[in-house]
PyMOL Python script that loads the backbone (N, CA, C, O; Angstrom):
from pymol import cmd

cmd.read_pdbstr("""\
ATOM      1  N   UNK A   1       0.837  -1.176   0.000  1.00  0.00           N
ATOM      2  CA  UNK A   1       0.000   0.000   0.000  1.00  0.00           C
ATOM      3  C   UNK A   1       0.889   1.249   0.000  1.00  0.00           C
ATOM      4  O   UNK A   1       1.788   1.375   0.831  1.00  0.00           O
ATOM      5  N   UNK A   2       0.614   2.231  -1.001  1.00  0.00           N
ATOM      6  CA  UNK A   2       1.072   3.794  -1.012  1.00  0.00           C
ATOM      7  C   UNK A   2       1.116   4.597   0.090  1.00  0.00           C
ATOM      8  O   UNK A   2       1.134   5.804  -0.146  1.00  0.00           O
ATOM      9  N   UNK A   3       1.148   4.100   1.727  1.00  0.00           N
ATOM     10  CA  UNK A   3       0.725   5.105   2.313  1.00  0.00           C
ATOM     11  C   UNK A   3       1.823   5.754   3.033  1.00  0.00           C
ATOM     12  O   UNK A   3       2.918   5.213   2.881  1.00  0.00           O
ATOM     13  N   UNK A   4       1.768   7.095   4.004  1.00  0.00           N
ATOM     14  CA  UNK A   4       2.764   7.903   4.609  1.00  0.00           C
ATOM     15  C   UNK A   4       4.161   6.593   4.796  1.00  0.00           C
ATOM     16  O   UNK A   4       5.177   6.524   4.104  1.00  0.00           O
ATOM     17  N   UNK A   5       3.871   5.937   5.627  1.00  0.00           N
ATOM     18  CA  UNK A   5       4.686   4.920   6.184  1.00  0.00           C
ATOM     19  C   UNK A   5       5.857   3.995   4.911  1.00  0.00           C
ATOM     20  O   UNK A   5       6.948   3.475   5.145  1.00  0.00           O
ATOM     21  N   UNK A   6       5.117   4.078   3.627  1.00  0.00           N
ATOM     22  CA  UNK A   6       5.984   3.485   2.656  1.00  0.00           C
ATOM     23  C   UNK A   6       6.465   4.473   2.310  1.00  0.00           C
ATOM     24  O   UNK A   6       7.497   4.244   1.678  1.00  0.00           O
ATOM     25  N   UNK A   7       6.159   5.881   2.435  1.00  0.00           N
ATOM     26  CA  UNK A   7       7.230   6.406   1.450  1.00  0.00           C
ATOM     27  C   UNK A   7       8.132   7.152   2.356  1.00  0.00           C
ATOM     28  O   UNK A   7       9.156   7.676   1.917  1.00  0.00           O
ATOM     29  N   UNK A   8       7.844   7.211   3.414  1.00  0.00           N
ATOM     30  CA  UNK A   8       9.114   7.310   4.993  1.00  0.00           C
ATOM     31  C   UNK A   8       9.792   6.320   5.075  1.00  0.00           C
ATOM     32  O   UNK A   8      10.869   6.537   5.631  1.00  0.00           O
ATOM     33  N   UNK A   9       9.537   4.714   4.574  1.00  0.00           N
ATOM     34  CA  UNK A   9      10.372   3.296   4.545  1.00  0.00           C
ATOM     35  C   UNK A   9      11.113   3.692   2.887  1.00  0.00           C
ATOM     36  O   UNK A   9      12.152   3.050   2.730  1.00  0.00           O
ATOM     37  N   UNK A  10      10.940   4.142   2.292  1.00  0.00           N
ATOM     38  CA  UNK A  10      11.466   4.541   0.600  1.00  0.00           C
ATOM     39  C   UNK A  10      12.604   5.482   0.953  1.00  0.00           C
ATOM     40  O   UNK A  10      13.766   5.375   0.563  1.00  0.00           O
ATOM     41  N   UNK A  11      12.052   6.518   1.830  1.00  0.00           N
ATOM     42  CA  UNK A  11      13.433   7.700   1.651  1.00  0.00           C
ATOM     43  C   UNK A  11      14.294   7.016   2.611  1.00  0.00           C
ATOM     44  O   UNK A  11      15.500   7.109   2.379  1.00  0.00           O
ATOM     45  N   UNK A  12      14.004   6.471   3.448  1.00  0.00           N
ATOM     46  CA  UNK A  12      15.043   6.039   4.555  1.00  0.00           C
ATOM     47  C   UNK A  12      15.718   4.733   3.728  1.00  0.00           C
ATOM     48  O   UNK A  12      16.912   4.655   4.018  1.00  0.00           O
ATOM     49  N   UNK A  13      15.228   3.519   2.629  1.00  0.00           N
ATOM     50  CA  UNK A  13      16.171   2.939   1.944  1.00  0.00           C
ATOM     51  C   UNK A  13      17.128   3.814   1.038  1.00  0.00           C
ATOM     52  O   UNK A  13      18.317   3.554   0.854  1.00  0.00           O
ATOM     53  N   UNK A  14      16.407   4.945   0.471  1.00  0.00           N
ATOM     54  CA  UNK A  14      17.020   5.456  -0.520  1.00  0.00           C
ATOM     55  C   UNK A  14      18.378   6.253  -0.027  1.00  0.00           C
ATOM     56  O   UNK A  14      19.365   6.368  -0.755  1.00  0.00           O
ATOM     57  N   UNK A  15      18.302   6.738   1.182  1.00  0.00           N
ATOM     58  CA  UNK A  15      19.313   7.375   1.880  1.00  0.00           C
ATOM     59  C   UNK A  15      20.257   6.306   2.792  1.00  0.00           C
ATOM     60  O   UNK A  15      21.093   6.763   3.571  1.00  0.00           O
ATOM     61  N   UNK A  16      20.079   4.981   2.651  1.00  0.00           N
ATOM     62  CA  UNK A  16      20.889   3.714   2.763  1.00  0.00           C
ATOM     63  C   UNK A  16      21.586   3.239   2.138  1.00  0.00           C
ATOM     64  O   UNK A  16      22.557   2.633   2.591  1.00  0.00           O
ATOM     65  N   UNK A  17      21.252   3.388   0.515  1.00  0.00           N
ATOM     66  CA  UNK A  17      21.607   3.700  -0.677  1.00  0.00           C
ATOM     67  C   UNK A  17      22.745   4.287  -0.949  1.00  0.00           C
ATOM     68  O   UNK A  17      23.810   3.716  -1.185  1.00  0.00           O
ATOM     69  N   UNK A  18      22.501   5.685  -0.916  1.00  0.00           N
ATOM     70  CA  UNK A  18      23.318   6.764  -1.192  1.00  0.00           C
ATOM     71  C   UNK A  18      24.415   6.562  -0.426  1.00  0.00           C
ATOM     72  O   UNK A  18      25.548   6.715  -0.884  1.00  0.00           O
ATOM     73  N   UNK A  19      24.173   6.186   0.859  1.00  0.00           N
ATOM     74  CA  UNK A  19      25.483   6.063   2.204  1.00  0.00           C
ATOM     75  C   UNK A  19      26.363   4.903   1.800  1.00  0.00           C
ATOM     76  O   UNK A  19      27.560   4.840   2.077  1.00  0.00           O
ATOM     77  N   UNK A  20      25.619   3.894   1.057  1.00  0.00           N
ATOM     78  CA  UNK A  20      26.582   2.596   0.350  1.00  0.00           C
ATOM     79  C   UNK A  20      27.453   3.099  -0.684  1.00  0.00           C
ATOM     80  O   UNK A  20      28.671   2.923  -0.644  1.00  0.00           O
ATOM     81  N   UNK A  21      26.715   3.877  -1.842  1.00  0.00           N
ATOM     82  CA  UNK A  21      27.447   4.172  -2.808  1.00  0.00           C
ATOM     83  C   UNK A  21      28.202   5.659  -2.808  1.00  0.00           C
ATOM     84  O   UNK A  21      28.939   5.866  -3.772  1.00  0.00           O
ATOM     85  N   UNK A  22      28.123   6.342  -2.158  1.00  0.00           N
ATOM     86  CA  UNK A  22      28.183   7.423  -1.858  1.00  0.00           C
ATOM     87  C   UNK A  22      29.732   7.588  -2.597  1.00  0.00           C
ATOM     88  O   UNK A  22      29.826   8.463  -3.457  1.00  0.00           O
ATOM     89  N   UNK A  23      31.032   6.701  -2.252  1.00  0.00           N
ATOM     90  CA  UNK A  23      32.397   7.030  -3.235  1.00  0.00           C
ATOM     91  C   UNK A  23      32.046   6.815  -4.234  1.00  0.00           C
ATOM     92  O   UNK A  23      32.334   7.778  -4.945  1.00  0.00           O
ATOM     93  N   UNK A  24      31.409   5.852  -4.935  1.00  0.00           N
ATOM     94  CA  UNK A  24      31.074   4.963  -6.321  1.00  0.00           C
ATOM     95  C   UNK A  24      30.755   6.408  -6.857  1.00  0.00           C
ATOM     96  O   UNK A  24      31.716   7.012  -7.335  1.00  0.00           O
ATOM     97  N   UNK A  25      29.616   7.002  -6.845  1.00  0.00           N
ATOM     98  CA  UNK A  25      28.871   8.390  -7.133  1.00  0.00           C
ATOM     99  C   UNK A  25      29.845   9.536  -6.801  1.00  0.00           C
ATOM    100  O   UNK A  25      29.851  10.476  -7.597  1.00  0.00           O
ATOM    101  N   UNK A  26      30.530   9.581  -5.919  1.00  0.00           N
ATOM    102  CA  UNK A  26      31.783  10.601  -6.065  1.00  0.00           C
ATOM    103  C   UNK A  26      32.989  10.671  -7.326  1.00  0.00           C
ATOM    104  O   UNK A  26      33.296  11.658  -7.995  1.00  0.00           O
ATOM    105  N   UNK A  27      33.544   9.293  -7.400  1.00  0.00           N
ATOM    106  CA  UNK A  27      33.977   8.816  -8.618  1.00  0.00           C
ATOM    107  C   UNK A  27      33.824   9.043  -9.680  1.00  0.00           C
ATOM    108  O   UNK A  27      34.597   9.486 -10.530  1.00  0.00           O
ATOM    109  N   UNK A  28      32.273   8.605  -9.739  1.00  0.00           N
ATOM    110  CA  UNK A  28      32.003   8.728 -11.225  1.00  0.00           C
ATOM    111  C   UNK A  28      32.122   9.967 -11.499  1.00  0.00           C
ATOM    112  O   UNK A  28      32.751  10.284 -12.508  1.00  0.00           O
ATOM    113  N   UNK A  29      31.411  11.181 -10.465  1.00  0.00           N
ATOM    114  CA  UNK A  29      31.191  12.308 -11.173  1.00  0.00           C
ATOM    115  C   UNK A  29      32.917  13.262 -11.557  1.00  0.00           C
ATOM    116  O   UNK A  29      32.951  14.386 -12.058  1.00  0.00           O
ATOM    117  N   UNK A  30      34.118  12.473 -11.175  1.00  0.00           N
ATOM    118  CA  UNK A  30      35.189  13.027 -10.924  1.00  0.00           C
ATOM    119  C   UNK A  30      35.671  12.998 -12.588  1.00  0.00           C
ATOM    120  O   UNK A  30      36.516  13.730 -13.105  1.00  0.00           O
ATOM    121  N   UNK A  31      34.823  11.869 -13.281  1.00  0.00           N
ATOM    122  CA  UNK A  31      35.681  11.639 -14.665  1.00  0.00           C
ATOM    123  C   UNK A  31      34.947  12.822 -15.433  1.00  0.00           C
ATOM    124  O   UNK A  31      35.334  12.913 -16.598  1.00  0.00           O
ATOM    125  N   UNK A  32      33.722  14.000 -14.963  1.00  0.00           N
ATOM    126  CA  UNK A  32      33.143  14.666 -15.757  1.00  0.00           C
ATOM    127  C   UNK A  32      33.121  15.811 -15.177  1.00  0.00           C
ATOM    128  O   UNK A  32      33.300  16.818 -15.862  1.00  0.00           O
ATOM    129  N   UNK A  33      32.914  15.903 -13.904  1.00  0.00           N
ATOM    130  CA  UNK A  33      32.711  17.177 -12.776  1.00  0.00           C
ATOM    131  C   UNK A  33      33.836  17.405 -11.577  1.00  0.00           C
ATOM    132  O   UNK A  33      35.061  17.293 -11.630  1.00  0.00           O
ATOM    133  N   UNK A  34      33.070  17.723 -10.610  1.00  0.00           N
ATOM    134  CA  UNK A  34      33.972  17.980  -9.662  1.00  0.00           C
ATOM    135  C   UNK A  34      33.950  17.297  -8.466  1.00  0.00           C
ATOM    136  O   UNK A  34      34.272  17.823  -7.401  1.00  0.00           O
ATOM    137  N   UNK A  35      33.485  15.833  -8.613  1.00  0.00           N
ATOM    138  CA  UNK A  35      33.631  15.106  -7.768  1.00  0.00           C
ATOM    139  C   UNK A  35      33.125  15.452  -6.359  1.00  0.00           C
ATOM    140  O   UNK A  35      33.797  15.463  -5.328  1.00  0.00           O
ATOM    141  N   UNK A  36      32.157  15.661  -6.464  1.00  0.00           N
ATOM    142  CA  UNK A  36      31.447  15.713  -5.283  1.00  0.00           C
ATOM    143  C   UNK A  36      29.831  15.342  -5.408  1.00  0.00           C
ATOM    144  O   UNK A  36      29.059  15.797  -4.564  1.00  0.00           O
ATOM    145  N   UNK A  37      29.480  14.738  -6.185  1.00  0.00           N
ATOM    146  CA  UNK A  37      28.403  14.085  -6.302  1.00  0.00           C
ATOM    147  C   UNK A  37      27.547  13.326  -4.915  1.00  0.00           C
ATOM    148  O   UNK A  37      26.631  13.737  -4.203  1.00  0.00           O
ATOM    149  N   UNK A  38      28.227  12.214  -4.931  1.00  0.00           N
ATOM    150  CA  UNK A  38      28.334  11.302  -4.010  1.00  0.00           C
ATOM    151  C   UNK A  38      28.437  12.403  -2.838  1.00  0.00           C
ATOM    152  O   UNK A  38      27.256  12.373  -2.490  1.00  0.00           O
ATOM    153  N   UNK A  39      28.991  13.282  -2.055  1.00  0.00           N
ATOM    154  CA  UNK A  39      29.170  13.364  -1.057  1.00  0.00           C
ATOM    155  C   UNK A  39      27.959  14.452  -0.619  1.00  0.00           C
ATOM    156  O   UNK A  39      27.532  14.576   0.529  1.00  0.00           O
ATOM    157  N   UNK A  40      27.434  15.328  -1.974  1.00  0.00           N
ATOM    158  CA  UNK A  40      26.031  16.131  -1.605  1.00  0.00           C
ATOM    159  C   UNK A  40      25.055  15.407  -1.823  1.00  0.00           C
ATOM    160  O   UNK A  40      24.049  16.086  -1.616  1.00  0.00           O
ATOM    161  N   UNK A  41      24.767  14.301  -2.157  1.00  0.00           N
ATOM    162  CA  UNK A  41      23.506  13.111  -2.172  1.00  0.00           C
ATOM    163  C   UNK A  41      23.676  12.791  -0.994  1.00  0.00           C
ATOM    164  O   UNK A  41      22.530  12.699  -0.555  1.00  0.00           O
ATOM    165  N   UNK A  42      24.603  12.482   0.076  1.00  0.00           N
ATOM    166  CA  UNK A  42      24.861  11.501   1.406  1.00  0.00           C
ATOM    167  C   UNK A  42      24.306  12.611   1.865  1.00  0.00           C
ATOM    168  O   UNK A  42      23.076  12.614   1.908  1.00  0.00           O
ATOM    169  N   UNK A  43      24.949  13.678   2.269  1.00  0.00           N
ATOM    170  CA  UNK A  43      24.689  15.359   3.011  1.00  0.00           C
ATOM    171  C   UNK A  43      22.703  15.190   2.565  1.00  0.00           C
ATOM    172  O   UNK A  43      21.896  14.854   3.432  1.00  0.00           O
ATOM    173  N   UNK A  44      22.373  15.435   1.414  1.00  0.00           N
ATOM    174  CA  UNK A  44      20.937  15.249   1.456  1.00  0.00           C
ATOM    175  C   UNK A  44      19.709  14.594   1.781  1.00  0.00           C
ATOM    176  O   UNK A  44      18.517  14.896   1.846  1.00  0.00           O
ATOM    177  N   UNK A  45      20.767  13.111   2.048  1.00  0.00           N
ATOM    178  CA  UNK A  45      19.195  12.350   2.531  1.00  0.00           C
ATOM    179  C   UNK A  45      20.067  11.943   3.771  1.00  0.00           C
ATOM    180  O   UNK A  45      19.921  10.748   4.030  1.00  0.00           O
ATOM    181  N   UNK A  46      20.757  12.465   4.441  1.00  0.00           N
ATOM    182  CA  UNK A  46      21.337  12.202   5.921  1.00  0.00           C
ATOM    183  C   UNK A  46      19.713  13.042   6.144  1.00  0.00           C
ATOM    184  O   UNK A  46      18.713  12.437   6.532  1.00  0.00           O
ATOM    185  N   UNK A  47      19.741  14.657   5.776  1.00  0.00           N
ATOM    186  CA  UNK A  47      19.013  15.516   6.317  1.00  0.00           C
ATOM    187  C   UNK A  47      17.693  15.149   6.083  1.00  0.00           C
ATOM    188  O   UNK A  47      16.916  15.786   6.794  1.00  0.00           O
ATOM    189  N   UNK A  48      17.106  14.261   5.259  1.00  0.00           N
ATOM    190  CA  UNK A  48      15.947  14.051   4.964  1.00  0.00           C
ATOM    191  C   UNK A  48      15.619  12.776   5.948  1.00  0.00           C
ATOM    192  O   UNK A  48      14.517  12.427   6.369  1.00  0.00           O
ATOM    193  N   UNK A  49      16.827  12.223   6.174  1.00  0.00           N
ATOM    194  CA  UNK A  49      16.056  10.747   7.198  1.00  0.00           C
ATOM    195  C   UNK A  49      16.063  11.781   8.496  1.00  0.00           C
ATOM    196  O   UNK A  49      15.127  11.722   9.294  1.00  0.00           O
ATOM    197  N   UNK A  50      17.030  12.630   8.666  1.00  0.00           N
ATOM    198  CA  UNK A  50      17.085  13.378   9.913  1.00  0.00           C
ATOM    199  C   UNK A  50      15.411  14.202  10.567  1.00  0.00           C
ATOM    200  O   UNK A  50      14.738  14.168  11.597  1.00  0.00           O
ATOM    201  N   UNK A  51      15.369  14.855   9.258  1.00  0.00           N
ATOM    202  CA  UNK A  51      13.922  15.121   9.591  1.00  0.00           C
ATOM    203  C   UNK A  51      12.469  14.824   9.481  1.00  0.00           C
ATOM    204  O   UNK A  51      11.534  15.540   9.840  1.00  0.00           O
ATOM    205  N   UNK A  52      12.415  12.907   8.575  1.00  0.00           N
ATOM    206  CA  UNK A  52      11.601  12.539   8.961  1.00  0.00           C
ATOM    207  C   UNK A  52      11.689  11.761  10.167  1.00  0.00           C
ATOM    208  O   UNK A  52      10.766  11.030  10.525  1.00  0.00           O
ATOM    209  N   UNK A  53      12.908  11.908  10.894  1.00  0.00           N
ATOM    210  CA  UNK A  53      12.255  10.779  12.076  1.00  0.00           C
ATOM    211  C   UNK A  53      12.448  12.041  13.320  1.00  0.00           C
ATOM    212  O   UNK A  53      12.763  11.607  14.428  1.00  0.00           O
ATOM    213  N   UNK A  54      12.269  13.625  13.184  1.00  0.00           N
ATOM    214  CA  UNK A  54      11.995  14.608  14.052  1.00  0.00           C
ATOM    215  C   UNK A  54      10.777  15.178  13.359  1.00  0.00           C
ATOM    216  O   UNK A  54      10.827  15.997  14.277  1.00  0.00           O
ATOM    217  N   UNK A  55       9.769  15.534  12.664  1.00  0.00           N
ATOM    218  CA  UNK A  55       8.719  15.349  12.070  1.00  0.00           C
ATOM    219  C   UNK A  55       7.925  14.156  11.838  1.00  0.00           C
ATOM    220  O   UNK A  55       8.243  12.969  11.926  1.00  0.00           O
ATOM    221  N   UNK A  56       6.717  14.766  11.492  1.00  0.00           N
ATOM    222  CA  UNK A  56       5.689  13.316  11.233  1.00  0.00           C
ATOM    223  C   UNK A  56       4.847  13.905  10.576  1.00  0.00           C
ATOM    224  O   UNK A  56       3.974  14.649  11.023  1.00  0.00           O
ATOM    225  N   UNK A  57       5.089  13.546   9.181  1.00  0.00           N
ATOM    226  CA  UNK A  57       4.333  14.124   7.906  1.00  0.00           C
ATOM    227  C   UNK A  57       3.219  12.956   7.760  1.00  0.00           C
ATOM    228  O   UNK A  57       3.584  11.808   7.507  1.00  0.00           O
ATOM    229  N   UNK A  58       1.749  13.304   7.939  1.00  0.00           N
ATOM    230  CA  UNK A  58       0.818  12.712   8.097  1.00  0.00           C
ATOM    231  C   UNK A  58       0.061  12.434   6.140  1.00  0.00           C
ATOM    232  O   UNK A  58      -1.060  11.968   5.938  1.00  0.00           O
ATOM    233  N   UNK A  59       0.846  12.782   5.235  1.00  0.00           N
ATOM    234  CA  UNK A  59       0.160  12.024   4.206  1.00  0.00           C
ATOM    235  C   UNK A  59       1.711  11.776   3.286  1.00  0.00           C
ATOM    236  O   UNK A  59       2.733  12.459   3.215  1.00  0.00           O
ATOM    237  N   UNK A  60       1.407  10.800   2.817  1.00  0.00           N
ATOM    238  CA  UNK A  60       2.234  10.057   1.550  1.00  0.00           C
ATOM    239  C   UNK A  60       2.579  11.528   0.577  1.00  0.00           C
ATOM    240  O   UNK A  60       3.462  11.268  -0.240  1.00  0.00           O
ATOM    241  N   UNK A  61       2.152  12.801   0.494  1.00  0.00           N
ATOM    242  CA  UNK A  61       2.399  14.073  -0.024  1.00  0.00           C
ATOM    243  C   UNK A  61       3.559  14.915   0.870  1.00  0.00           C
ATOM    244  O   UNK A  61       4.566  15.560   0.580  1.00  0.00           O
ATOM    245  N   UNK A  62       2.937  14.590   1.980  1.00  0.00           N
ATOM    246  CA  UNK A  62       3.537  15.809   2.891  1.00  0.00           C
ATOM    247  C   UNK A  62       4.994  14.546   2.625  1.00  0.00           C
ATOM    248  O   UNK A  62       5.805  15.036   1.839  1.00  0.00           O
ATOM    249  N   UNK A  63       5.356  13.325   3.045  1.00  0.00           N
ATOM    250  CA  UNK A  63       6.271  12.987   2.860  1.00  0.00           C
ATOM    251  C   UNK A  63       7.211  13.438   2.422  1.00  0.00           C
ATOM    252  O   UNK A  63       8.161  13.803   3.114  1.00  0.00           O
ATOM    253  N   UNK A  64       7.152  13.526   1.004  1.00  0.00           N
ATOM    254  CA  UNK A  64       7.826  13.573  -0.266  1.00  0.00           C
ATOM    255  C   UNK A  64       7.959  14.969  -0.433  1.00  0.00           C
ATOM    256  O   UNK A  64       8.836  15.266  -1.245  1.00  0.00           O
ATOM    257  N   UNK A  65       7.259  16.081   0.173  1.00  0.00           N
ATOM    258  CA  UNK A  65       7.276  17.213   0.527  1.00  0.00           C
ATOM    259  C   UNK A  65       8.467  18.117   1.271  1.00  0.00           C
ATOM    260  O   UNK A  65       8.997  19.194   0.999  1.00  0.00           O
ATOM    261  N   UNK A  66       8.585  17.381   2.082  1.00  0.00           N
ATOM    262  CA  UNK A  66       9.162  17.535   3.148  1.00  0.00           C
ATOM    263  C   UNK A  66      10.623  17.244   2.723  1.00  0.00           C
ATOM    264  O   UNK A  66      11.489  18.119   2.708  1.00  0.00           O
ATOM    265  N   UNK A  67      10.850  15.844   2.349  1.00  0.00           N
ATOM    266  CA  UNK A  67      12.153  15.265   1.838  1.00  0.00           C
ATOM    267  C   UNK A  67      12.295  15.820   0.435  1.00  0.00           C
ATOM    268  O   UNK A  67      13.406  15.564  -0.028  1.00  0.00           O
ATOM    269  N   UNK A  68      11.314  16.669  -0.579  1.00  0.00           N
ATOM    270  CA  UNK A  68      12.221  17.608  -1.684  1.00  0.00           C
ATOM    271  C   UNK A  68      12.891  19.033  -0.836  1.00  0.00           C
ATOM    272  O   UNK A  68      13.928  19.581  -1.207  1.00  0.00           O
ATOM    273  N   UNK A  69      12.172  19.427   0.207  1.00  0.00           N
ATOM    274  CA  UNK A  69      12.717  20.811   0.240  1.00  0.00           C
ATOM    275  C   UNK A  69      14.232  20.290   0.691  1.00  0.00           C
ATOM    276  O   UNK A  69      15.306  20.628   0.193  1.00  0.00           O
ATOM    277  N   UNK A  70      13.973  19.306   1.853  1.00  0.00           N
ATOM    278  CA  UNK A  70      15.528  19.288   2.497  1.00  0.00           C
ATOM    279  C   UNK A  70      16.811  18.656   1.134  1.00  0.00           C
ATOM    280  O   UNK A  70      18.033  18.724   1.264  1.00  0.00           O
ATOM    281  N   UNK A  71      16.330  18.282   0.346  1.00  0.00           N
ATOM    282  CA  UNK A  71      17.570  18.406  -0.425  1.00  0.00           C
ATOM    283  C   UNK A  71      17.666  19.488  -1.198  1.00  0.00           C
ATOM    284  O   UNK A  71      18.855  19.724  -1.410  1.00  0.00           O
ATOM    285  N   UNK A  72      16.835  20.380  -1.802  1.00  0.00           N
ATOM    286  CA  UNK A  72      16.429  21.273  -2.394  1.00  0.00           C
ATOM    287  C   UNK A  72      17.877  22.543  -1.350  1.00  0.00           C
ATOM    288  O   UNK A  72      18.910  23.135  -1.661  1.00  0.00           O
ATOM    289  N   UNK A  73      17.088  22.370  -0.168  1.00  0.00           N
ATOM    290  CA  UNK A  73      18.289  23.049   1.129  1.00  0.00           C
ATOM    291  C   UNK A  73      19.812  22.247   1.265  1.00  0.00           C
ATOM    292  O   UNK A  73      20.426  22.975   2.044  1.00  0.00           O
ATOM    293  N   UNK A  74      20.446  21.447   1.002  1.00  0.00           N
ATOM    294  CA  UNK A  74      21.138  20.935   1.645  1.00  0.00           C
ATOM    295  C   UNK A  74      21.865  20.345   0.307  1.00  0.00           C
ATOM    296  O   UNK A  74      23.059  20.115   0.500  1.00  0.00           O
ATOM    297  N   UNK A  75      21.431  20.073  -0.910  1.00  0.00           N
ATOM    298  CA  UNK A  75      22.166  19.368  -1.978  1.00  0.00           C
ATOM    299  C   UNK A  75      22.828  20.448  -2.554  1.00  0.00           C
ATOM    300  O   UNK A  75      22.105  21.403  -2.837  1.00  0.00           O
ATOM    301  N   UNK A  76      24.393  20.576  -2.879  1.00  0.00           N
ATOM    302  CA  UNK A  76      24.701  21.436  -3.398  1.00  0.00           C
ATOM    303  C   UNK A  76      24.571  20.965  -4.896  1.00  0.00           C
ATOM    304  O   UNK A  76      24.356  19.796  -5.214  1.00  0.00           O
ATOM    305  N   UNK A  77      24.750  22.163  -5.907  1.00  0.00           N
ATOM    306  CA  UNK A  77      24.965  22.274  -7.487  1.00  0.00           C
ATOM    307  C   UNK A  77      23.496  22.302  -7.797  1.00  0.00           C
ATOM    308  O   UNK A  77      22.576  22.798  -7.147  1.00  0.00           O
ATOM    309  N   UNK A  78      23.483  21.512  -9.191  1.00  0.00           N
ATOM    310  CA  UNK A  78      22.351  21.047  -9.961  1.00  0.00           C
ATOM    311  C   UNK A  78      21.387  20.303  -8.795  1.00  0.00           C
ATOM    312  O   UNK A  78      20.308  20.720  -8.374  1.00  0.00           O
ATOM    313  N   UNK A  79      21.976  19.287  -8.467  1.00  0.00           N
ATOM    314  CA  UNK A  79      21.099  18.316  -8.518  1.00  0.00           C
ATOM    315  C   UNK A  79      20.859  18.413  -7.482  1.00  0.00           C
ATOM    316  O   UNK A  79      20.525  17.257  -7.222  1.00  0.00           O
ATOM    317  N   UNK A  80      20.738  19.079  -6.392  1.00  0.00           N
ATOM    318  CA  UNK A  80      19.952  19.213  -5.379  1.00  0.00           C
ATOM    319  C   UNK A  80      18.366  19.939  -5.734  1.00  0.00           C
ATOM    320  O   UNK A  80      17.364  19.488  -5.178  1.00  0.00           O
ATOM    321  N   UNK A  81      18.290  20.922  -6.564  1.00  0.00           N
ATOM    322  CA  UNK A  81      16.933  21.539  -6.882  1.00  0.00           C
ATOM    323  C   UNK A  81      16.353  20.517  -7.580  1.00  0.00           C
ATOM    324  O   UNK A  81      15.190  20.168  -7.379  1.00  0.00           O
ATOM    325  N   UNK A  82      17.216  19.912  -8.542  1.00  0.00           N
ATOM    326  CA  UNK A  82      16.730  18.766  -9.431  1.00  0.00           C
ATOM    327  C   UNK A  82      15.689  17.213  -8.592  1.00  0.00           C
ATOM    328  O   UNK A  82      14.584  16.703  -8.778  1.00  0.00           O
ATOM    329  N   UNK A  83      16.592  17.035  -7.879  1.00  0.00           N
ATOM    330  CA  UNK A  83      15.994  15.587  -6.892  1.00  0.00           C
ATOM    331  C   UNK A  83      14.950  16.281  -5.930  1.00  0.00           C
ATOM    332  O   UNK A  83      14.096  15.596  -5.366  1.00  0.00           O
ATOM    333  N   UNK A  84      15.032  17.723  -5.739  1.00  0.00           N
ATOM    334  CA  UNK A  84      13.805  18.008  -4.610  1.00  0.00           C
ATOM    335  C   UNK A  84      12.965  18.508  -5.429  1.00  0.00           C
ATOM    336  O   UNK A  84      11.924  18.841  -4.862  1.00  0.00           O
ATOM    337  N   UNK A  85      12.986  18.732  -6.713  1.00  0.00           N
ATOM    338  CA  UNK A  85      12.119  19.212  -7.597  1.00  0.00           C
ATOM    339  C   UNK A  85      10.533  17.797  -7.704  1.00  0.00           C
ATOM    340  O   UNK A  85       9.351  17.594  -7.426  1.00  0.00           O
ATOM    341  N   UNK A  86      11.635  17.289  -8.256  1.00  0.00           N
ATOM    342  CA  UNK A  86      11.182  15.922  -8.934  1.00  0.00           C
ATOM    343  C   UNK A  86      10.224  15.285  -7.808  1.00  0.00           C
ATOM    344  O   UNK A  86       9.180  14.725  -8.144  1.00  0.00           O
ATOM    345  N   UNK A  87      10.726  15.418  -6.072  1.00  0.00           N
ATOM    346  CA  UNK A  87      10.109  14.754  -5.187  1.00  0.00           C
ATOM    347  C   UNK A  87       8.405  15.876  -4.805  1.00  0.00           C
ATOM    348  O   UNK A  87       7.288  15.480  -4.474  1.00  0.00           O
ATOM    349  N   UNK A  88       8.838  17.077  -5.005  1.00  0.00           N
ATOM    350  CA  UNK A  88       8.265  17.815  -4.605  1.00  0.00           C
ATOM    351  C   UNK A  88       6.876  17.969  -5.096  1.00  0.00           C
ATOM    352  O   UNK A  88       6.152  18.851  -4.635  1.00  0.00           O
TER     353      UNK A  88
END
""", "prot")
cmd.dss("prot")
cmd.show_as("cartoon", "prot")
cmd.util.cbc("prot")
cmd.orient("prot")
């Protein structure tokens, strides 16, 4: 089921994720950018598991709400507006 609780169990895998691959994604972005990929994705959903488990976003919206602004705040470059866009 779609509800608050799966997509608070989604960002908290997805930011489990990021913490695994987090050099892999630094790496890569080093052969094109400036290598810091990987380390503003970790910085972004550190802050997004951080503040869903000090908040309690009561719909499957507010969720995803909540976890675009904080990377939106906290992801540097592109792809921080980009991934909180997309969630938002």
């Amino acid at each position: 089921m779609l509800d608050t609780d799966f997509f608070r169990r989604w960002m908290t895998a997805a930011a489990a994720s990021v913490e695994r691959e987090a050099n892999d994604l630094t790496e890569l972005d080093s052969a094109i950018g400036d290598a810091d990929h990987g380390s503003n994705l970790q910085r972004g959903f550190t802050a997004v598991t951080e503040v869903l488990e000090k908040d309690a976003p009561a719909t499957p919206g507010a969720v995803l709400t909540l976890a675009g602004r904080q990377l939106i705040s906290t992801v540097g470059g592109a792809s921080g507006p980009l991934y909180g866009t997309l969630l938002r």
